[in-house]
C-alpha positions as CSV (number, residue, x, y, z in Angstrom):
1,X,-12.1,16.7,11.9
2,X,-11.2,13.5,10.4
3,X,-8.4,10.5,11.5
4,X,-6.6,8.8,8.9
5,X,-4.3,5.8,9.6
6,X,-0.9,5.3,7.6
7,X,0.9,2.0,7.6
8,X,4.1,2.1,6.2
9,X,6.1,-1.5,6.6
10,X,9.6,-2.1,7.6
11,X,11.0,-2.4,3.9
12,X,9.7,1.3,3.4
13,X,12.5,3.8,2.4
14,X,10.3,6.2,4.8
15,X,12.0,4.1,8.0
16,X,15.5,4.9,8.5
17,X,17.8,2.0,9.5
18,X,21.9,2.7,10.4
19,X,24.0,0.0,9.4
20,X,24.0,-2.0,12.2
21,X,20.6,-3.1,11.4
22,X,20.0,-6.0,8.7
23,X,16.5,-7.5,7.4
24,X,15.2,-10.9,8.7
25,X,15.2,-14.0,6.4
26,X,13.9,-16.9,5.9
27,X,16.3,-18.8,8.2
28,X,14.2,-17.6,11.0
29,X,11.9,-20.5,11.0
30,X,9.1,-18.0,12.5
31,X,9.5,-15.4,9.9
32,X,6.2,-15.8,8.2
33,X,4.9,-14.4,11.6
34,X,5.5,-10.8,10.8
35,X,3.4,-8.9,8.8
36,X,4.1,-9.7,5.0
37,X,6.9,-12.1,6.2
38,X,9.5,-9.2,6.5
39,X,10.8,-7.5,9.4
40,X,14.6,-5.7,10.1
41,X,16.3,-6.5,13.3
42,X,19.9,-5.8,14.9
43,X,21.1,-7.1,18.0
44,X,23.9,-4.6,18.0
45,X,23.9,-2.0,21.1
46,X,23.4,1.6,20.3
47,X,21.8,0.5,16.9
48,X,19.3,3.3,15.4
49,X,16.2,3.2,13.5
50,X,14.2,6.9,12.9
51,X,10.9,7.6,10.8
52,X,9.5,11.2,10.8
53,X,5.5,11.8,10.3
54,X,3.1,14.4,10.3
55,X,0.0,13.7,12.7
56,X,-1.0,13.1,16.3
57,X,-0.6,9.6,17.6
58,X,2.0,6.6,16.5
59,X,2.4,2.7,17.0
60,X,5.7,0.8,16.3
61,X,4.8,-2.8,16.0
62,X,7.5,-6.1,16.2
63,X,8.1,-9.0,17.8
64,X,8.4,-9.8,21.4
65,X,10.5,-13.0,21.7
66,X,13.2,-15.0,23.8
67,X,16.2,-13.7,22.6
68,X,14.9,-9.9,22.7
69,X,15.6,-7.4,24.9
70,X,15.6,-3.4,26.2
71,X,15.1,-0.6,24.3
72,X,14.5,3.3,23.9
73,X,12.3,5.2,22.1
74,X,12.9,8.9,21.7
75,X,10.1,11.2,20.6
76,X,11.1,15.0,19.7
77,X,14.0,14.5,21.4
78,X,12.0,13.3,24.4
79,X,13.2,9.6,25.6
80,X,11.3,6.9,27.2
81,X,13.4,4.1,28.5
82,X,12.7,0.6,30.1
83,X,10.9,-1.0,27.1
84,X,11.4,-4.9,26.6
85,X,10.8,-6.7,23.4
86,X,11.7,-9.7,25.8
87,X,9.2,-12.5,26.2
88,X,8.6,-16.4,27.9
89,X,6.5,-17.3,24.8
90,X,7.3,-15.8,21.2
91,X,4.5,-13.0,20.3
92,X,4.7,-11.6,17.3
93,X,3.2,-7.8,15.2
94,X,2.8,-6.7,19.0
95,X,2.6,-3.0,19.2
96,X,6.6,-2.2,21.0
97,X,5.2,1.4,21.2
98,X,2.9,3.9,21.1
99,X,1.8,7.3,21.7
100,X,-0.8,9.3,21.4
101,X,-2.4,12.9,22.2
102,X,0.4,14.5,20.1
103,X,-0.3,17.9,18.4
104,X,-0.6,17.9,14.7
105,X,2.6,18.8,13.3
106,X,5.7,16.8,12.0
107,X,7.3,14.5,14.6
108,X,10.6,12.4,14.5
109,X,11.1,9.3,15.9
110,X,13.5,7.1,16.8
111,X,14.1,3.3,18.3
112,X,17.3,2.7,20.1
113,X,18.3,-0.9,20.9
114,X,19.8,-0.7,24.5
115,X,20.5,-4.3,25.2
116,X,23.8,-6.2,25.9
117,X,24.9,-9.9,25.2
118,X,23.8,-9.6,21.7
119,X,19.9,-9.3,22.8
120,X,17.6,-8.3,19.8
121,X,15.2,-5.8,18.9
122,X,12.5,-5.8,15.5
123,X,11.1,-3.4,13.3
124,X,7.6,-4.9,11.6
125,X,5.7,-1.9,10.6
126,X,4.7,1.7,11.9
127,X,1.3,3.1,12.0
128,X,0.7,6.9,12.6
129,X,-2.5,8.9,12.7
130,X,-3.1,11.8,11.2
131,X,-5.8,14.6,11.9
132,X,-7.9,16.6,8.8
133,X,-9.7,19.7,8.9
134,X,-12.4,18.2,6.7
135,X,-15.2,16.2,8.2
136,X,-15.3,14.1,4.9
137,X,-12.8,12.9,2.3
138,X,-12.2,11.4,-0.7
139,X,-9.2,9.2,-2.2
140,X,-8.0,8.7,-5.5
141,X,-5.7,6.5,-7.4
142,X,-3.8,8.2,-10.2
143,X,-1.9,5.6,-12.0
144,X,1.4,6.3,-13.5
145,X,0.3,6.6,-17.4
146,X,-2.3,9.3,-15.9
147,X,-1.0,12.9,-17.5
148,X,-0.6,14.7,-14.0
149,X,2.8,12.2,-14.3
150,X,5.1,14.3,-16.0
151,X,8.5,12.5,-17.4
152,X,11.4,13.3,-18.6
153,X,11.5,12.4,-21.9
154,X,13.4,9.7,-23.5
155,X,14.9,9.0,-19.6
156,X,11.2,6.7,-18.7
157,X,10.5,3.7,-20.4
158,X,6.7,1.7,-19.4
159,X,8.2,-1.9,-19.2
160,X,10.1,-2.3,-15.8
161,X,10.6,-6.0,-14.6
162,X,7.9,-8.0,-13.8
163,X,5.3,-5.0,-14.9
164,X,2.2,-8.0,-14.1
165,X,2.5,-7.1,-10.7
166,X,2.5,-3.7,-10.5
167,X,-0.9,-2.0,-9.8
168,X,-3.1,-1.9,-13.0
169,X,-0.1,-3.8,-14.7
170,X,1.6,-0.5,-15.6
171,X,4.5,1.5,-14.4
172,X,7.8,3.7,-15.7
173,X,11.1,2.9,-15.0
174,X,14.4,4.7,-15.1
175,X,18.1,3.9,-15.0
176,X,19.2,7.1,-16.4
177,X,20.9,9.1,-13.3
178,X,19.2,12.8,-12.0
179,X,16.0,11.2,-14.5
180,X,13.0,12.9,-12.8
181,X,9.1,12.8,-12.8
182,X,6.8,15.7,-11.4
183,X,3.1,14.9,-10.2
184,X,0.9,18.2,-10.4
185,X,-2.3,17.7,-8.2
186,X,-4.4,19.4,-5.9
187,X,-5.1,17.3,-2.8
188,X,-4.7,17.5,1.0
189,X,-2.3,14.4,0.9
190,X,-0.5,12.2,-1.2
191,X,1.5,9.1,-1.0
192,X,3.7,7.3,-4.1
193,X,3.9,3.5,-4.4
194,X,7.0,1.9,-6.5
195,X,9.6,-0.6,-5.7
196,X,12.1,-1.6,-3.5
197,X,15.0,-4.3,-4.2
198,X,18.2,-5.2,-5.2
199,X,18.2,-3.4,-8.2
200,X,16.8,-0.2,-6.8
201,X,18.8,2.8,-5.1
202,X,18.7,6.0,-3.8
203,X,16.2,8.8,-4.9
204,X,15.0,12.7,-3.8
205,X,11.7,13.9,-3.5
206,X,11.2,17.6,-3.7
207,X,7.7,18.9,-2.8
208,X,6.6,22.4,-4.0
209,X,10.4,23.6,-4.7
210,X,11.5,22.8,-1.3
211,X,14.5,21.3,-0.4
212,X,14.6,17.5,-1.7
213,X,15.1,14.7,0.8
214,X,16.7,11.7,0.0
215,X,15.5,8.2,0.5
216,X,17.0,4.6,-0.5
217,X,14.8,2.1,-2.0
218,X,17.5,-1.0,-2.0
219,X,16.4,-3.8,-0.2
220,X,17.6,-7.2,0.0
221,X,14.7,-8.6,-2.2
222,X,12.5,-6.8,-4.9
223,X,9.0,-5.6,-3.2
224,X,5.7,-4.2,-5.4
225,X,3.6,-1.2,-4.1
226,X,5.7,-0.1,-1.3
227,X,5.2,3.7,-0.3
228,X,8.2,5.7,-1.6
229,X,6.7,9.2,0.2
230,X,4.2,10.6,1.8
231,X,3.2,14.2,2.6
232,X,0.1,15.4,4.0
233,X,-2.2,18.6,5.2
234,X,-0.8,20.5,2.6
235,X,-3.0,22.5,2.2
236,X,-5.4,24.3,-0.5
237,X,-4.2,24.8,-4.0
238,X,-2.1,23.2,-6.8
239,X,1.0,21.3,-5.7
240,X,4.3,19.9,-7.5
241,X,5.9,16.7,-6.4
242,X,9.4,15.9,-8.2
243,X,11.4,12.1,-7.5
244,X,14.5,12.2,-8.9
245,X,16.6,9.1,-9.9
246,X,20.2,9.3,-8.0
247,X,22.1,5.4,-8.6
248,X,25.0,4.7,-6.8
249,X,26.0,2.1,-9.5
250,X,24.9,1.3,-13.2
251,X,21.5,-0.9,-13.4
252,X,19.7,0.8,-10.2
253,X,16.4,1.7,-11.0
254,X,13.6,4.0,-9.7
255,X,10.0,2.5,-10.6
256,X,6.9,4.4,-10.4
257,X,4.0,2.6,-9.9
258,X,0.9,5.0,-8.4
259,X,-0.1,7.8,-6.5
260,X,-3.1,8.1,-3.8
261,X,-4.5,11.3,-3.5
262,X,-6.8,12.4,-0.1
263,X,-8.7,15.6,-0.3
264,X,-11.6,17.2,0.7
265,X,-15.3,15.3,-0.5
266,X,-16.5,19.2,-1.6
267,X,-14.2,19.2,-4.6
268,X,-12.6,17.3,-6.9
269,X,-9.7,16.4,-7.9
270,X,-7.8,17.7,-10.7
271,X,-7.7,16.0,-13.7
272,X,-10.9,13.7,-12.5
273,X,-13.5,13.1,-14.9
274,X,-17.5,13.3,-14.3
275,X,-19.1,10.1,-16.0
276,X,-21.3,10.9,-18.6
277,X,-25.3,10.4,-18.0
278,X,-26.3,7.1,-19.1
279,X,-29.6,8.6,-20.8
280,X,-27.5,10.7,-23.1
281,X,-26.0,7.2,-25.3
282,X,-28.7,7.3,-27.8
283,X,-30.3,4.1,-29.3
284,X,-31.1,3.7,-32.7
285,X,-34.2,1.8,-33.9
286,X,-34.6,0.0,-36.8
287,X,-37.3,0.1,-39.4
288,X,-40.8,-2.1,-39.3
289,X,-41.1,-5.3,-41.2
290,X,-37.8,-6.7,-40.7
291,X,-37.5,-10.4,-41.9
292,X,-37.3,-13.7,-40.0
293,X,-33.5,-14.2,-40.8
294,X,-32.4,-10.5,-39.7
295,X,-34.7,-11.4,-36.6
296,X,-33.2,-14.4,-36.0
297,X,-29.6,-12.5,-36.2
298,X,-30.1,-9.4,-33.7
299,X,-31.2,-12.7,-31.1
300,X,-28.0,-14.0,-31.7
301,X,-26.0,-10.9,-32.2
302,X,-28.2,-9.9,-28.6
303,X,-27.5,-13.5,-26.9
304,X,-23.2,-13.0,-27.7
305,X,-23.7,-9.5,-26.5
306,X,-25.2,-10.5,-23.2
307,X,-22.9,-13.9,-22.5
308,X,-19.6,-11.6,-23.4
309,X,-20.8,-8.8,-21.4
310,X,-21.5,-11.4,-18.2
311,X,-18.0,-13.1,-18.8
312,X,-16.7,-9.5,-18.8
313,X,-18.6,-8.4,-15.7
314,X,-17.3,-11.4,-13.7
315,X,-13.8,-10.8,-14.6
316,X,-14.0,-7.2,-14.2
317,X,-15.5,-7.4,-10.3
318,X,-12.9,-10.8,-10.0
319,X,-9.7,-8.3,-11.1
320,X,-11.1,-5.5,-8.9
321,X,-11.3,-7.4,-5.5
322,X,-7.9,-9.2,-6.0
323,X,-6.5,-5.5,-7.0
324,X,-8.1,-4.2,-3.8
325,X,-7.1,-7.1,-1.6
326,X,-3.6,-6.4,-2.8
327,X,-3.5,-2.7,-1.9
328,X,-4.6,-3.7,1.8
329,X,-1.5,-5.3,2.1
330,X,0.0,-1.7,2.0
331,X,-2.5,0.6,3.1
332,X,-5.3,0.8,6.1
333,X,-8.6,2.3,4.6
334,X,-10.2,4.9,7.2
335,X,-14.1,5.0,7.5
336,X,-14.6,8.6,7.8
337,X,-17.3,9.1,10.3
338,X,-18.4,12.9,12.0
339,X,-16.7,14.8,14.4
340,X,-18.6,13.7,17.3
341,X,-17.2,9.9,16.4
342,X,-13.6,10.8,15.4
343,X,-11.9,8.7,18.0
344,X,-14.0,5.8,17.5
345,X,-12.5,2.8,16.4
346,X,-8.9,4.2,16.8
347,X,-6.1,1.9,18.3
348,X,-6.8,1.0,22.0
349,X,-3.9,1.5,23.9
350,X,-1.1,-1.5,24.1
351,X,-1.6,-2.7,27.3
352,X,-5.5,-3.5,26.2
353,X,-4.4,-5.3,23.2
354,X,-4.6,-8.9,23.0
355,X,-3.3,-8.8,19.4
356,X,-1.6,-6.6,16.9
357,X,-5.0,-6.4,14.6
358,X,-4.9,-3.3,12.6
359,X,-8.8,-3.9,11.5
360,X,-11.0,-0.9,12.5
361,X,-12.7,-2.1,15.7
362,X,-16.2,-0.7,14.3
363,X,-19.0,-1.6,12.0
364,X,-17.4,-0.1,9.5
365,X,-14.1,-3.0,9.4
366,X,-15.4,-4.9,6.4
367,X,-17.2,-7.2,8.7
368,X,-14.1,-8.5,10.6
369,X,-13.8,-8.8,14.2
370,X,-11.8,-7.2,17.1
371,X,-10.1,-10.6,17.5
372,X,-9.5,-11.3,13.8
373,X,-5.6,-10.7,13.0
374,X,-4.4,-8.7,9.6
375,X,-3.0,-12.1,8.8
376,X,-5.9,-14.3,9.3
377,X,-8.5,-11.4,8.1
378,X,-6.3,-11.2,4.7
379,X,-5.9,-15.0,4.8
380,X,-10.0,-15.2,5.0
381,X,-10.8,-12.6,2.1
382,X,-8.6,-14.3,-0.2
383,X,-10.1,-17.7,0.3
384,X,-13.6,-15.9,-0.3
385,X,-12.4,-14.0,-3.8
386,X,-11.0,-17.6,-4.4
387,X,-7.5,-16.4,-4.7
388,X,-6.0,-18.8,-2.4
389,X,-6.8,-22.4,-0.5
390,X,-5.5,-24.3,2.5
391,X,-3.8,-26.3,0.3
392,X,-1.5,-23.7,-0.8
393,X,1.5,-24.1,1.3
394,X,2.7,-20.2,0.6
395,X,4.5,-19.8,4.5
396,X,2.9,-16.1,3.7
397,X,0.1,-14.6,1.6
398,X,3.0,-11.7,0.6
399,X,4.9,-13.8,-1.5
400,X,1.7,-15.0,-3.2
401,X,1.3,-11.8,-4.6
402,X,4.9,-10.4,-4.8
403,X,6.7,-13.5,-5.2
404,X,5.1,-16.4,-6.3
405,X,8.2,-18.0,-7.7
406,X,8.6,-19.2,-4.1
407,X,5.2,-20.6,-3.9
408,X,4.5,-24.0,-4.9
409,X,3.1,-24.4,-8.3
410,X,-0.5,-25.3,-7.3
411,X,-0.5,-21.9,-4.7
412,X,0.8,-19.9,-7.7
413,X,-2.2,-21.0,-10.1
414,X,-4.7,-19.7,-7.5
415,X,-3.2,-16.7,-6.7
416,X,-1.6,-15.2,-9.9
417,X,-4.4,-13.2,-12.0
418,X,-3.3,-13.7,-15.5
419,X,-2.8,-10.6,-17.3
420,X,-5.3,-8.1,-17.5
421,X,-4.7,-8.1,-21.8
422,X,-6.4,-11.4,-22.2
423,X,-9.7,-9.9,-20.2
424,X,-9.2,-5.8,-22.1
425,X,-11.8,-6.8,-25.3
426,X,-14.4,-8.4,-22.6
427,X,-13.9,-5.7,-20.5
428,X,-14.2,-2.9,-23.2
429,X,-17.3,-4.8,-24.0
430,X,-18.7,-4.4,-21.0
431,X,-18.2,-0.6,-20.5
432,X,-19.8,-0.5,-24.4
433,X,-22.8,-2.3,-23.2
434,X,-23.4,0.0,-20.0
């Protein structure tokens, strides 16, 4: 058996708000406390916020302040009351809730604010757990230009807004209403990245023809790399994933940015390709008795070869560590580790925390420790991939990387990558070379 850890944050179409709820803003001078700098709150009684998952322990993490009070949290129509979000001292991505020990199957969930005297409650993120049969797996990033996305033609285009920060600087957009894409894939799980925003509306996913469910990606301001679905232990075999556009008004898009695919280490996955054995590229020598100016050209032609491919390496390992710094943002990366140490490293249980870390408390975190919050951990990586310095005055690394029109100019410089085409002829290079 393996755990896997999901972390899906408040702007997430996969959380369910009702209308009574509305999503914090900058006004709140402590906003940049909550993970990403987001976080939906209502201080309305009765108000309702539900997320359904499929696994065996979940955490509901916000903030604990002075002006917060009681609340409920029903799980399978079980409800445990007396919770307080109120505190003496503001404490914020505190877990609000957890449970554990659950059996593996889909669970619904729901937070009901039961104050009075317009006392409020918070939504930062959720974290679930999820169990797999397999002792080992693998993920996999299929991008949206892979061919396992199948669009409907002449309803996609490839340039949405602001395509440089999407993941891999790709995506497909649609305005056109009922548009739809299919993913073919075989894998145990799968979760799909896109958008949320303004511009953005209401969409269906149907998994392996059965009945769609509808989600609603608007949101107050536009996101990157937010998890549109998820589905997992699916099973063996090939499965079909359909997203259908549905806009309420004229302009709403649906953007498509990636897919992450879990399954089993014994197999792979479709449409993965085996990299070719190095010792097959064949060399080709030239003849004896070359003269001293062809000489004197292969040591140049050698001495551009090996500065271009060094300039490419060091952009190539620079883009890949800023790309995977910006995927933690959205996702937790699970260690998988044998049966026997399943459980280690898991979420201790709320009352033990002293912060909301979501680092794995093992030797396998990356090197951070138990006390290290996301926040600072993030904070620290980018400072070491040079992305980011405490001179920028960002109030949080999300709008670095999501919006860095509200970053002061110097932040932006460090933290922007250019665009990957400047660096594609180095890069290609460097492949070439080996």
């Amino acid at each position: 058996m393996s755990s896997v850890l999901y972390l899906v944050d408040d702007k997430s179409p996969l959380i369910h708000y009702d209308s009574t709820w509305g999503s914090g803003n900058s006004q709140d001078s402590l906003a940049d406390q909550y993970f990403r700098g987001t976080f939906q709150t209502s201080n309305i009684t009765g108000s309702v916020a539900t997320f359904s998952f499929n696994g065996t322990a979940f955490w509901i993490y916000g903030a604990k302040r002075t002006n917060h009070g009681t609340f409920t949290v029903t799980v399978d129509g079980a409800s445990f009351a007396g919770n307080t979000g109120l505190s003496n001292v503001n404490l914020f991505q505190q877990v609000l809730f957890n449970q554990s020990g659950l059996t593996q199957k889909l669970h619904t969930v729901s937070l009901t604010n039961t104050a009075t005297g317009s006392l409020y409650v918070d939504i930062d993120m959720v974290v679930w757990q999820t169990e797999f049969n397999e002792t080992q797996l693998v993920t996999e990033t299929v991008d949206d230009a892979d061919p396992r996305f199948q669009y409907q033609e002449l309803a996609w285009n490839t340039n949405p807004t602001n395509l440089n920060l999407f993941n891999n600087g790709t995506g497909h957009s649609t305005s056109v209403s009922d548009a739809s894409v299919t993913l073919i894939f075989s894998a145990d799980s799968v979760s799909i990245f896109g958008t949320v925003g303004p511009n953005n509306g209401l969409y269906t996913v149907s998994l392996d023809s059965q009945q769609a469910t509808q989600y609603n990606a608007t949101t107050y301001l536009t996101f990157y790399e937010v998890m549109l679905y998820h589905a997992d232990n699916l099973g063996s075999g090939q499965h079909q994933l359909t997203i259908t556009n549905l806009p309420e008004t004229n302009g709403q898009t649906l953007n498509i940015d990636y897919a992450l695919l879990t399954s089993s280490s014994s197999g792979s996955p479709v449409g993965s390709s085996t990299p070719s054995d190095p010792s097959s590229v064949n060399i080709v020598s030239g003849s004896s008795g070359l003269g001293s100016g062809a000489i004197a050209g292969i040591v140049v032609a050698v001495g551009i070869a090996l500065l271009t491919s060094a300039a490419a390496f060091f952009f190539y390992r620079r883009w890949k560590s800023a790309q995977a710094a910006s995927q933690d943002l959205y996702r937790i990366h699970t260690p998988q580790r044998p049966p026997e140490n399943a459980n280690m490293g898991t979420f201790s249980p709320v009352e033990t925390r002293s912060d909301a870390s979501l680092i794995r408390q093992d030797a396998s975190s990356q090197g951070t420790s138990q006390g290290t919050s996301w926040h600072a951990a993030l904070y620290l990586k980018l400072q070491v991939l040079g992305k980011i310095s405490s001179s920028c005055q960002c109030p949080m690394i999300q709008w670095a990387f999501q919006n860095p029109r509200h970053c002061s100019v110097a932040c932006r410089r460090k933290v922007v990558l250019p665009p990957l085409e400047i660096f594609r002829p180095l890069l290609i290079t460097f492949k070439l070379l080996g």
